[in-house]
ROLOPA-887012 format. One line per field, with one value per residue (C-alpha): residue in three letters; z, y, x. Coordinates in steps of 0.25 Angstrom, whole numbers, padded with zeros to 4 digits, always signed. Layout:
! residues N
aa <- [ALA, ...]
pz <- [Z, ...]
py <- [Y, ...]
px <- [X, ...]
//
This chain:
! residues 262
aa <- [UNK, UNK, UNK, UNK, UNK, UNK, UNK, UNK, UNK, UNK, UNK, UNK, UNK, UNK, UNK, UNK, UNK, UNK, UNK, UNK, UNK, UNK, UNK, UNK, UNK, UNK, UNK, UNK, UNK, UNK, UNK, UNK, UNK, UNK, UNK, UNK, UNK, UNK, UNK, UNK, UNK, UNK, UNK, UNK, UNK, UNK, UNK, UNK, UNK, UNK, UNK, UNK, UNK, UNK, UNK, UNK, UNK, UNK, UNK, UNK, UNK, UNK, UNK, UNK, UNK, UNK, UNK, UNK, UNK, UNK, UNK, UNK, UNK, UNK, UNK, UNK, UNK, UNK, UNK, UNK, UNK, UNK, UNK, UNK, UNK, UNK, UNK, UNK, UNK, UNK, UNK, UNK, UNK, UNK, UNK, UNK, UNK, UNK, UNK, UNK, UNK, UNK, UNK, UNK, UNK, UNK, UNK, UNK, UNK, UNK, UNK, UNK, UNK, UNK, UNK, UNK, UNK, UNK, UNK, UNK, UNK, UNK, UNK, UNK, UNK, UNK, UNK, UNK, UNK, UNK, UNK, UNK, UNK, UNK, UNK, UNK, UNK, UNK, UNK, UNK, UNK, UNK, UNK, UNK, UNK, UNK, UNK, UNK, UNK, UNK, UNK, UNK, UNK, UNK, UNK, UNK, UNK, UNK, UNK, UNK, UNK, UNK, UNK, UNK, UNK, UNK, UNK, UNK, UNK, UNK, UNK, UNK, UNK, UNK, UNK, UNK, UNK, UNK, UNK, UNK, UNK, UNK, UNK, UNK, UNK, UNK, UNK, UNK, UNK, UNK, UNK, UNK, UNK, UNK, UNK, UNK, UNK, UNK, UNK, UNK, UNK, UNK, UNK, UNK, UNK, UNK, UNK, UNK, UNK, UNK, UNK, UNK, UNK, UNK, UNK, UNK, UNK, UNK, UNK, UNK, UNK, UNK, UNK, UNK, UNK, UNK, UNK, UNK, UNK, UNK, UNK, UNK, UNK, UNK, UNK, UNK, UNK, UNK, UNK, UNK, UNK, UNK, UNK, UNK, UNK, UNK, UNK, UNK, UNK, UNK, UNK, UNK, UNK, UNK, UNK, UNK, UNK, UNK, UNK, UNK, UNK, UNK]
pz <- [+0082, +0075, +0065, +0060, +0047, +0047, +0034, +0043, +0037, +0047, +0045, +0053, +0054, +0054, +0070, +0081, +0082, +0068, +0070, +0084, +0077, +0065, +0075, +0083, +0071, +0065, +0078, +0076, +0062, +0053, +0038, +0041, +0032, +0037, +0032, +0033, +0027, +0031, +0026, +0033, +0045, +0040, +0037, +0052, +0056, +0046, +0050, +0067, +0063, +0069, +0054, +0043, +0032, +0034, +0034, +0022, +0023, +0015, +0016, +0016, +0016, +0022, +0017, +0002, +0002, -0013, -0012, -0002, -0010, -0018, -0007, -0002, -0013, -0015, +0000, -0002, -0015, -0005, +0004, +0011, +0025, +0036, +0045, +0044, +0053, +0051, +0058, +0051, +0054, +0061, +0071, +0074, +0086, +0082, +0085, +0074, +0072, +0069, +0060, +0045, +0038, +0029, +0041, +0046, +0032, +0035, +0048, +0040, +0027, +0035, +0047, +0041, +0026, +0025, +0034, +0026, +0015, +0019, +0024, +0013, +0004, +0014, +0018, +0002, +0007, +0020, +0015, +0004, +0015, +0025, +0034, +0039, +0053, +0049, +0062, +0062, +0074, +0079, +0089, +0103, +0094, +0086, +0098, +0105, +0098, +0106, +0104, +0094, +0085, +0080, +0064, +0069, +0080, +0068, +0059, +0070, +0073, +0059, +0057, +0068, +0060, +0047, +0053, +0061, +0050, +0042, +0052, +0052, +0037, +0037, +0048, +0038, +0030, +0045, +0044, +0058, +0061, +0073, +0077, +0088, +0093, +0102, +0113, +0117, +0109, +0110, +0094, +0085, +0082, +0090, +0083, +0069, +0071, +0063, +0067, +0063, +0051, +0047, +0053, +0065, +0079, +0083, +0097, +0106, +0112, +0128, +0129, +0115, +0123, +0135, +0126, +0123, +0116, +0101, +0105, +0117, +0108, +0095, +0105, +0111, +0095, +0090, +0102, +0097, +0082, +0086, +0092, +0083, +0090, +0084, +0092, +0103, +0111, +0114, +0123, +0139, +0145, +0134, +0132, +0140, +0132, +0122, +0133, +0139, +0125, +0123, +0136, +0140, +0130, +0137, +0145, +0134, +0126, +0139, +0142, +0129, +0129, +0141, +0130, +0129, +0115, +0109]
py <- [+0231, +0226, +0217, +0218, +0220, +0220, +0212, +0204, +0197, +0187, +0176, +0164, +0162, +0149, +0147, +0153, +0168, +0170, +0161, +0168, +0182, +0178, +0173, +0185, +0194, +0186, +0188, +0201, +0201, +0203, +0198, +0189, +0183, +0172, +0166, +0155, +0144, +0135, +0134, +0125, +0130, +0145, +0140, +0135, +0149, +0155, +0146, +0147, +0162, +0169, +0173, +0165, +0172, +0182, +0175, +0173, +0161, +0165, +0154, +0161, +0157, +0168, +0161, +0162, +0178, +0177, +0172, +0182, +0194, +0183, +0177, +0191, +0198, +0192, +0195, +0210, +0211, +0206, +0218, +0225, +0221, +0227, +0219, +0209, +0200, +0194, +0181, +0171, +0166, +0153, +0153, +0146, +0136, +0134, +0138, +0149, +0140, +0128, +0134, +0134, +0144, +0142, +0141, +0155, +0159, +0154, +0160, +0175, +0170, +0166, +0177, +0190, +0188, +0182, +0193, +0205, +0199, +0197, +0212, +0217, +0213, +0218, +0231, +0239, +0238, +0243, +0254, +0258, +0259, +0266, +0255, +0241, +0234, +0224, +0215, +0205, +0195, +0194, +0188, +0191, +0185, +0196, +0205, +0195, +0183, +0170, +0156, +0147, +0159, +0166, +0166, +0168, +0181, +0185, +0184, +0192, +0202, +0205, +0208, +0218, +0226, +0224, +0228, +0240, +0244, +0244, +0251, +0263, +0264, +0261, +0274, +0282, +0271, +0267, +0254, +0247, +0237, +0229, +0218, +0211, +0198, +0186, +0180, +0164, +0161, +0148, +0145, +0135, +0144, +0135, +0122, +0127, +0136, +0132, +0124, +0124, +0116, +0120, +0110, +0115, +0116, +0109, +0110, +0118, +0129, +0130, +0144, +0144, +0135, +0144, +0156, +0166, +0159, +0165, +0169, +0177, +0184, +0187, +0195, +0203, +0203, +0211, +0220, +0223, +0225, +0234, +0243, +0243, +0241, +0240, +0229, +0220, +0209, +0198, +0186, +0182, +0184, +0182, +0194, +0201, +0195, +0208, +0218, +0213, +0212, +0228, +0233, +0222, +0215, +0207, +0201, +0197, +0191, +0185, +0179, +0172, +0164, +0158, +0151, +0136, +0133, +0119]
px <- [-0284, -0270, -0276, -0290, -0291, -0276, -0269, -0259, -0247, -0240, -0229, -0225, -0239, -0242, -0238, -0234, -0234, -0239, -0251, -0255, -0251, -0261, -0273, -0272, -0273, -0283, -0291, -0291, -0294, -0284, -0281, -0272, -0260, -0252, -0239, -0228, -0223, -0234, -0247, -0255, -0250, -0254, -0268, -0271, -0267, -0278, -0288, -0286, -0285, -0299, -0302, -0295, -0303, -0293, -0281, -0272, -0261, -0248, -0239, -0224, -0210, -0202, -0187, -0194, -0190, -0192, -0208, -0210, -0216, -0224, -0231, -0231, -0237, -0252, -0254, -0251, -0260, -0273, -0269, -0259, -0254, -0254, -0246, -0235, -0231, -0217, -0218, -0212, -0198, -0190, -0182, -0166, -0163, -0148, -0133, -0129, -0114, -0124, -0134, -0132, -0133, -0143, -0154, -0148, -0152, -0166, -0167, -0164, -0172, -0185, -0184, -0178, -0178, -0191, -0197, -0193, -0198, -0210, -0209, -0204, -0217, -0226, -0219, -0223, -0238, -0238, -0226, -0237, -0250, -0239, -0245, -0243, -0235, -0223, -0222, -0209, -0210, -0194, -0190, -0181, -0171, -0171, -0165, -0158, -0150, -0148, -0142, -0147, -0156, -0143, -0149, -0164, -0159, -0153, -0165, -0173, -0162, -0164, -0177, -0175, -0165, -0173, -0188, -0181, -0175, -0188, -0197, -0188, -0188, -0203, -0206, -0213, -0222, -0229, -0226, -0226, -0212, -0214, -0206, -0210, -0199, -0205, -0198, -0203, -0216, -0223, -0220, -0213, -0204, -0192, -0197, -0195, -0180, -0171, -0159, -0145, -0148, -0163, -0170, -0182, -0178, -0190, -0189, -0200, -0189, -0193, -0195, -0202, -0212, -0214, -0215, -0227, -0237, -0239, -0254, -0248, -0236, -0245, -0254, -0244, -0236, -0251, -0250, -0234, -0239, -0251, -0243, -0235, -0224, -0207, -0204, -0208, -0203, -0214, -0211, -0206, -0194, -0185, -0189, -0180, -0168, -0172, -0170, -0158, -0150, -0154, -0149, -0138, -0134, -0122, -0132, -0142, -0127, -0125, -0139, -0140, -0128, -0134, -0147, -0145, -0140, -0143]
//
């Protein structure tokens, strides 16, 4: 089994795809730790977990780079991880001409910069055992940029290039880079995007709504991650929007310009 007896770091996971990521691998017995900027949130997580006696909340910021290897460091005195779970980021729902550029800073900060952080605190550990599994939840917007995510596809397209980049240099040490992108996922994730000026979308996005459910994509995710896998695509149709930018590319720069814009 992926996860008993595992010490398993995830972020964003107080909702969504971290929290159904956590209850599944606390289901199946791992040592869990659990981070994001909310607390309370992060301690009804622990406690609908299947054993919250294993369950360590970590409150983290991932915009406070500088905090980072503080927060990071008492977790890695208790013990080394095994897996991370790179979970944590926010999302866009506004025209790039609009947005300031501050909240495109954000965007980078939290998403990319925040990510390697948190990465590059763990990764000595697992470089010293020669062991360990790096997992960083992307998105179809990391292959495929559409209207209205311009600073949150380019977040994404750049944990690509960074993680690829990293798995090649990391070959010898047997450290596993897996990134895995979601299509639709029923999550708050439109709700809380940014808008041009900072402030939350705070509208339920359709096709968020019809979306895999986060119970069904963190099965599927833990299947991905067991296997080891360098990349995956996990969602419905949109799916296909991928494959068509890789093979025709004039089609996929033709299809997106037909999204609705705001």
């Amino acid at each position: 089994m992926l996860a008993r007896d595992k010490r398993i770091w995830i972020t964003g996971a107080s909702s969504g795809i971290g929290k159904a990521l956590a209850l599944e691998l606390s289901k199946q017995g791992a040592d869990l730790i659990i981070s994001s900027r909310k607390k309370t949130d992060l301690e009804i997580v622990k406690n609908s977990c299947y054993h919250p006696e294993k369950v360590q909340v970590v409150p983290l910021d991932l915009s406070d780079h500088e905090d980072i290897p503080k927060i990071a460091n008492p977790v890695l005195d208790e013990g080394a991880i095994d897996l991370l779970i790179n979970n944590g980021g926010i999302s866009q729902r506004s025209l790039a001409m609009d947005t300031e550029l501050p909240i495109e800073k954000r965007l980078m900060d939290v998403n990319f910069f925040g990510t390697i952080a948190l990465t590059k605190a763990v990764l000595p550990g697992m470089i010293k055992r020669k062991q360990g599994q790096i997992v960083v939840i992307s998105s179809v917007s990391g292959k495929l940029g559409t209207p209205l995510r311009s600073s949150y596809a380019a977040s994404k397209h750049a944990l690509h290039g960074y993680f690829d980049s990293l798995r090649a240099e990391l070959h010898r040490e047997k450290i596993a880079i897996t990134l895995i992108c979601p299509g639709y996922i029923q999550t708050n994730v439109s709700l809380n995007a940014l808008t041009a000026d900072g402030s939350p979308h705070d509208i339920l996005d359709e096709k968020t709504a019809k979306g895999l459910t986060p119970e069904r994509f963190a099965k599927k995710a833990l299947k991905v991650i067991q296997k080891r896998k360098k990349e995956s695509y996990i969602g419905g149709l949109e799916i296909l929007g991928i494959y068509i930018k890789r093979f025709f590319p004039a089609l996929a720069a033709k299809i997106v310009t037909k999204v609705n814009v705001i």
